[in-house]
Structure formats: C-alpha cells, structure tokens
C-alpha positions as a Markdown table, in Angstrom:
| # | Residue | x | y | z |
|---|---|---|---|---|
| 1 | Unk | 11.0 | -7.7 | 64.0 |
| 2 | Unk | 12.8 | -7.2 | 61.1 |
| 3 | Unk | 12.2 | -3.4 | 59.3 |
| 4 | Unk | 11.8 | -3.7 | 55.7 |
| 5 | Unk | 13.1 | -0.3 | 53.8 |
| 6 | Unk | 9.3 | 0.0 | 52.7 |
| 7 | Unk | 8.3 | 0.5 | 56.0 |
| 8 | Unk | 10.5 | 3.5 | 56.4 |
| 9 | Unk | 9.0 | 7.0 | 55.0 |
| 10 | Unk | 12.1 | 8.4 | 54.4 |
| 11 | Unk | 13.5 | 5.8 | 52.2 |
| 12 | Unk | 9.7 | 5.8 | 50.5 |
| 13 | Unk | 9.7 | 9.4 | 49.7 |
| 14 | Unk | 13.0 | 8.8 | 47.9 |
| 15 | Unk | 12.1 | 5.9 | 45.4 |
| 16 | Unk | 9.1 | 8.3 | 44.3 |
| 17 | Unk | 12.0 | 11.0 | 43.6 |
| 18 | Unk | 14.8 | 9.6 | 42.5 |
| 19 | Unk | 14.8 | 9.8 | 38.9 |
| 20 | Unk | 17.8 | 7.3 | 38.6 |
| 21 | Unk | 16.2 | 3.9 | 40.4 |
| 22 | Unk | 15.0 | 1.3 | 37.9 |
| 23 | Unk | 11.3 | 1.4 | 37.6 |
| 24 | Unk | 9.7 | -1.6 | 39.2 |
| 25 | Unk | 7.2 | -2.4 | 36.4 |
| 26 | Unk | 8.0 | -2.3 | 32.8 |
| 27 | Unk | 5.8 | -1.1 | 30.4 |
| 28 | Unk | 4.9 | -2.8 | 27.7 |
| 29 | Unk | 5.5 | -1.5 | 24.0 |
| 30 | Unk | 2.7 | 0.5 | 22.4 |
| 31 | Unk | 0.7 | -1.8 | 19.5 |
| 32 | Unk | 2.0 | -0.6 | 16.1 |
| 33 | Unk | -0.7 | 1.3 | 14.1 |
| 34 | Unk | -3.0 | -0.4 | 12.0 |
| 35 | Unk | -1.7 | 1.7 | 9.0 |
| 36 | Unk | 1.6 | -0.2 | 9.9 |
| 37 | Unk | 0.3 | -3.5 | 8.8 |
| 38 | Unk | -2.0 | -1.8 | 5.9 |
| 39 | Unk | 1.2 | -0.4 | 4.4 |
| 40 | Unk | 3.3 | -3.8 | 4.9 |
| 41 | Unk | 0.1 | -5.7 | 2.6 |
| 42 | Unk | -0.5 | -3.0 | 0.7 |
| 43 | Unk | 3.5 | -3.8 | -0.3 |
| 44 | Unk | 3.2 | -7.0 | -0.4 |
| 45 | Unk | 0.7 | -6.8 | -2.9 |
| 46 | Unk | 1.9 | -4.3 | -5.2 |
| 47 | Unk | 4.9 | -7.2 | -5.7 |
| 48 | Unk | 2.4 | -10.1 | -6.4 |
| 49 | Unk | 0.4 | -7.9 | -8.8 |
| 50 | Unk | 3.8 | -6.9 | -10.7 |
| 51 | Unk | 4.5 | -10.5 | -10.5 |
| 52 | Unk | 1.5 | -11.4 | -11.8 |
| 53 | Unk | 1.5 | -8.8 | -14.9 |
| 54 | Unk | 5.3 | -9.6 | -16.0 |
| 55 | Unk | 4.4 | -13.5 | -15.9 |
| 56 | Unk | 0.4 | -12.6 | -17.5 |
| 57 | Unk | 2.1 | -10.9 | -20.6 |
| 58 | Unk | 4.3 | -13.8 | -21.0 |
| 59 | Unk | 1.7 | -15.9 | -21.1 |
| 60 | Unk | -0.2 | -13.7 | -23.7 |
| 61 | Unk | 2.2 | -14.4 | -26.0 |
| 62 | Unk | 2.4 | -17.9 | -25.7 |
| 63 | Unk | -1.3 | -18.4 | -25.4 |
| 64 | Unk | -3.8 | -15.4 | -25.6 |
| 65 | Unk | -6.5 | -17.2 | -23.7 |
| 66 | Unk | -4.2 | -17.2 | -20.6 |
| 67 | Unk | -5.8 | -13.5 | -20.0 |
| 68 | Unk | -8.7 | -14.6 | -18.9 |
| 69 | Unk | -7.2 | -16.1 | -15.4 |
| 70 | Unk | -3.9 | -13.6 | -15.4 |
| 71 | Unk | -7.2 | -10.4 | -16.3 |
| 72 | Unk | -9.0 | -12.1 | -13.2 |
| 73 | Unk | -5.7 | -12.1 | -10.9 |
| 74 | Unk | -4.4 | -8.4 | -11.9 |
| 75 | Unk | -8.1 | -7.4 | -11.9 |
| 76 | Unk | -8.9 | -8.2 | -8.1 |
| 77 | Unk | -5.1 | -7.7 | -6.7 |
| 78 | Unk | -5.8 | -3.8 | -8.2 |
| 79 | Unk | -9.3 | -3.1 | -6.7 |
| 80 | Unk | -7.9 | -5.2 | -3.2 |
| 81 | Unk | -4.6 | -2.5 | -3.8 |
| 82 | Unk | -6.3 | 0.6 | -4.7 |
| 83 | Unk | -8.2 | 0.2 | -1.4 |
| 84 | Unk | -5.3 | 0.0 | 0.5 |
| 85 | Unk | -3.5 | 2.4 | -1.1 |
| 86 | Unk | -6.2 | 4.9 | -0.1 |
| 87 | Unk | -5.8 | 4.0 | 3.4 |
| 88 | Unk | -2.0 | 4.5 | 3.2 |
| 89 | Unk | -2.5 | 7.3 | 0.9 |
| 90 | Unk | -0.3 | 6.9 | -1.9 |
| 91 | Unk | -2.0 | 7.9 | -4.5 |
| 92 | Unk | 0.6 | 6.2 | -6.9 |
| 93 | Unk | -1.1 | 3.2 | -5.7 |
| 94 | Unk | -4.6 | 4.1 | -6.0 |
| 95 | Unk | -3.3 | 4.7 | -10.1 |
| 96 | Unk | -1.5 | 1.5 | -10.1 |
| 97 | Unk | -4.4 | -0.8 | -8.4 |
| 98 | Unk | -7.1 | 0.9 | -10.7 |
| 99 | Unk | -5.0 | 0.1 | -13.6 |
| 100 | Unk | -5.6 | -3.9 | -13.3 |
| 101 | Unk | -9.2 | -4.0 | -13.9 |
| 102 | Unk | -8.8 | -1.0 | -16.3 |
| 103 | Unk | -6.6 | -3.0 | -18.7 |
| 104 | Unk | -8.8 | -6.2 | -18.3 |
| 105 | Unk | -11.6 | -4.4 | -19.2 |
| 106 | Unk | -10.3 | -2.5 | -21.7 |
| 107 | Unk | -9.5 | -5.8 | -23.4 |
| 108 | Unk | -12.5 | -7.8 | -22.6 |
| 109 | Unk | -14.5 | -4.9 | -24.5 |
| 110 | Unk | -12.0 | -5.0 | -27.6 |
| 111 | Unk | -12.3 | -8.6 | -27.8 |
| 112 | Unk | -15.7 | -8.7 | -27.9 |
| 113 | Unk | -17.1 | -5.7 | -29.7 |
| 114 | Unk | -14.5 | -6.9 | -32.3 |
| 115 | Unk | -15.7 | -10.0 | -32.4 |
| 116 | Unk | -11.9 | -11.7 | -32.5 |
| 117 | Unk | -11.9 | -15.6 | -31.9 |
| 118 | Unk | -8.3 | -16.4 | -29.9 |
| 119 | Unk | -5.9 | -16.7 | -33.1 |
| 120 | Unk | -7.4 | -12.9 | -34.2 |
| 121 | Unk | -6.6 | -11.6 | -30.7 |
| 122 | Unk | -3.2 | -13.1 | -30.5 |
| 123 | Unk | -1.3 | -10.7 | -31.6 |
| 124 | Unk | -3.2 | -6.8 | -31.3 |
| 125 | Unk | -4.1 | -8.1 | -27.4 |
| 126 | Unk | -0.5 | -9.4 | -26.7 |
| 127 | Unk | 0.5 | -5.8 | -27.9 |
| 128 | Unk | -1.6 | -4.0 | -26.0 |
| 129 | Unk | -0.9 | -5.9 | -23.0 |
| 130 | Unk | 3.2 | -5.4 | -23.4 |
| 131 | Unk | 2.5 | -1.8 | -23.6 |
| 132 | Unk | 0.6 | -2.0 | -20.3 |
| 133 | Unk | 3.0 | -4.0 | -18.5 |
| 134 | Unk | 5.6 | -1.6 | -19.3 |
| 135 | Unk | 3.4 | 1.6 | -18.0 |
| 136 | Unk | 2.5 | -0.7 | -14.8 |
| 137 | Unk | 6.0 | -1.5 | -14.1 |
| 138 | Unk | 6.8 | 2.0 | -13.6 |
| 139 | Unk | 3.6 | 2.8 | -11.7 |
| 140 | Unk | 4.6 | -0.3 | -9.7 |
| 141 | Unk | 7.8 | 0.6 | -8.8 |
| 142 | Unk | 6.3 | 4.8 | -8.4 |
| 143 | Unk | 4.1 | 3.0 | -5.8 |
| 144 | Unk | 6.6 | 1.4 | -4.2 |
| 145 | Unk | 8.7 | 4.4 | -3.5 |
| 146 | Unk | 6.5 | 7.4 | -3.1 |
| 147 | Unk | 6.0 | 8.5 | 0.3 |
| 148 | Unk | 2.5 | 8.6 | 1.6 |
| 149 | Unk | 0.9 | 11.9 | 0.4 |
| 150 | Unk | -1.7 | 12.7 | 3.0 |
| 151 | Unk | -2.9 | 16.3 | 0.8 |
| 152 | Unk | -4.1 | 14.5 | -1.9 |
| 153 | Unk | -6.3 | 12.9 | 0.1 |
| 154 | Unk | -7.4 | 16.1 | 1.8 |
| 155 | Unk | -5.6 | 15.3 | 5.5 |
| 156 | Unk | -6.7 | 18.5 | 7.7 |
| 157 | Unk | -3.4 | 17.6 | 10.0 |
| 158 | Unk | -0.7 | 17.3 | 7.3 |
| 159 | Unk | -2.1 | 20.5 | 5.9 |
| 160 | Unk | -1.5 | 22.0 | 9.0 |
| 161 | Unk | 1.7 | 20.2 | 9.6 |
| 162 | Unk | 3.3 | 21.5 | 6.5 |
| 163 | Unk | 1.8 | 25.6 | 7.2 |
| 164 | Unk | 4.1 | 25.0 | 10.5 |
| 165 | Unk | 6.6 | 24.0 | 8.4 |
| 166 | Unk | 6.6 | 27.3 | 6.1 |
| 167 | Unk | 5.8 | 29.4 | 9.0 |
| 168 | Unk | 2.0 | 30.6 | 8.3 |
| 169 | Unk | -0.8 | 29.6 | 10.6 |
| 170 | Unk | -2.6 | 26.5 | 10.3 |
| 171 | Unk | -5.9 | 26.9 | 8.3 |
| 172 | Unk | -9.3 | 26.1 | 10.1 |
C-alpha cells in the first residue's frame, strides 16, 4: 500500500502550522457594500441632472415651454438624488437634489399666479432659470467632491471616530 503524506500525523500537524503553505481553499472576496453602489448612482445622477439643467436652460431660451419636460426631468432626478444623497450622506447633495423640484416649482407658481401666457414668460423665466443653472452648477460640482459627512446626519460612530481622533472619550 502506498502511504499518502495525509495519512502521516506528523506531516498533518505541520500543514495546520506552517504559516508559509498555500491555503488549500481560496476565499472568495467580500461583497462590496451596498453604500458602494448607492454612491456610484447617486454619481451617476448628479451628471445626468447637471446635464439635464445646462441643456434645460438652453432650451428656455429658445422655447420657454421646453420647461415643462426639462422642470419634470430635473424635478424627479433631485427628489430620486436627494434620497441617495441621504444615504451616502453628503449633504451637498441633499441641497443640490432638493434644488430641482425647488426651481420648478418656484417657476410653475410665478407662471401661474402671474398669469404669463409663453411669449410673457420668455424672457423673466429664462432669467431666472440661468441664474439657477449657475448656483446648481456649483452645488453640482460641491456634490461631486465633498466627502461623505456622516455628523450632519447625526452618525453615533463617526462622532466617536473623530473624539478618538482628538483624544477625548467617545460620547454615549
């Protein structure tokens, strides 16, 4: 009979110590976080939304009843942001997202307690809307950069990760 080196318990004893030997099972990787693939969409559509705003105010000033699909667009890419940006915490983008449906209703309300057919909207609405594509451009671009902020949102652990950090104990 041939002797396998399993079979001997000296040779057994050693593959359980021996730090160097390959292991004979690979692990496999850990998932990445949900939050990973919140913060990759939560991108994603801060870019369509500034998209969306730069080519809406064009479109304002070549035809001001464009706003009412480009209000629609920027209104539900904001509230669909500023739910993800909550969940990634960035508070830059719960400002940004909130600011879609703000400016759409803001000029839904002007138009109409106004009373301004198209041709008397044209140009105060196109005005408005430049102004607020300039803001949300840098709100955009804020939200793009600005590390998540987990003490705005009232994180117990960053708190405590940041009294470790300045040396004071962690609050309870």
């Amino acid at each position: 009979m041939i002797s396998s080196s399993t079979d001997n318990p000296d040779t057994l004893l050693e593959r359980e110590h021996n730090p160097y030997l390959a292991p004979e099972r690979l692990h496999e990787p850990a998932p990445l976080p949900k939050q990973f693939y919140a913060r990759k969409v939560f991108l994603i559509l801060v870019g369509v939304m500034l998209l969306t705003i730069v080519g809406g105010t064009i479109a304002a000033h070549i035809d001001i009843e464009s706003i009412i699909v480009s209000g629609a667009i920027v209104s539900l890419l904001g509230i669909s942001i500023a739910v993800l940006a909550m969940r990634v915490r960035r508070w830059t983008g719960v400002m940004f997202g909130l600011s879609g449906p703000a400016i759409t209703l803001f000029c839904f309300l002007l138009i109409n307690i106004q009373e301004w057919s198209p041709g008397d909207a044209q140009v105060p609405v196109s005005r408005i809307v430049t102004v607020y594509a300039a803001v949300a451009i840098v709100l955009g671009i804020a939200a793009f950069v600005t590390p998540d902020d987990h003490s705005v949102f009232g994180d117990q652990s960053s708190a405590d990760a940041d009294s470790a950090h300045q040396n004071r104990p962690p609050t309870v």
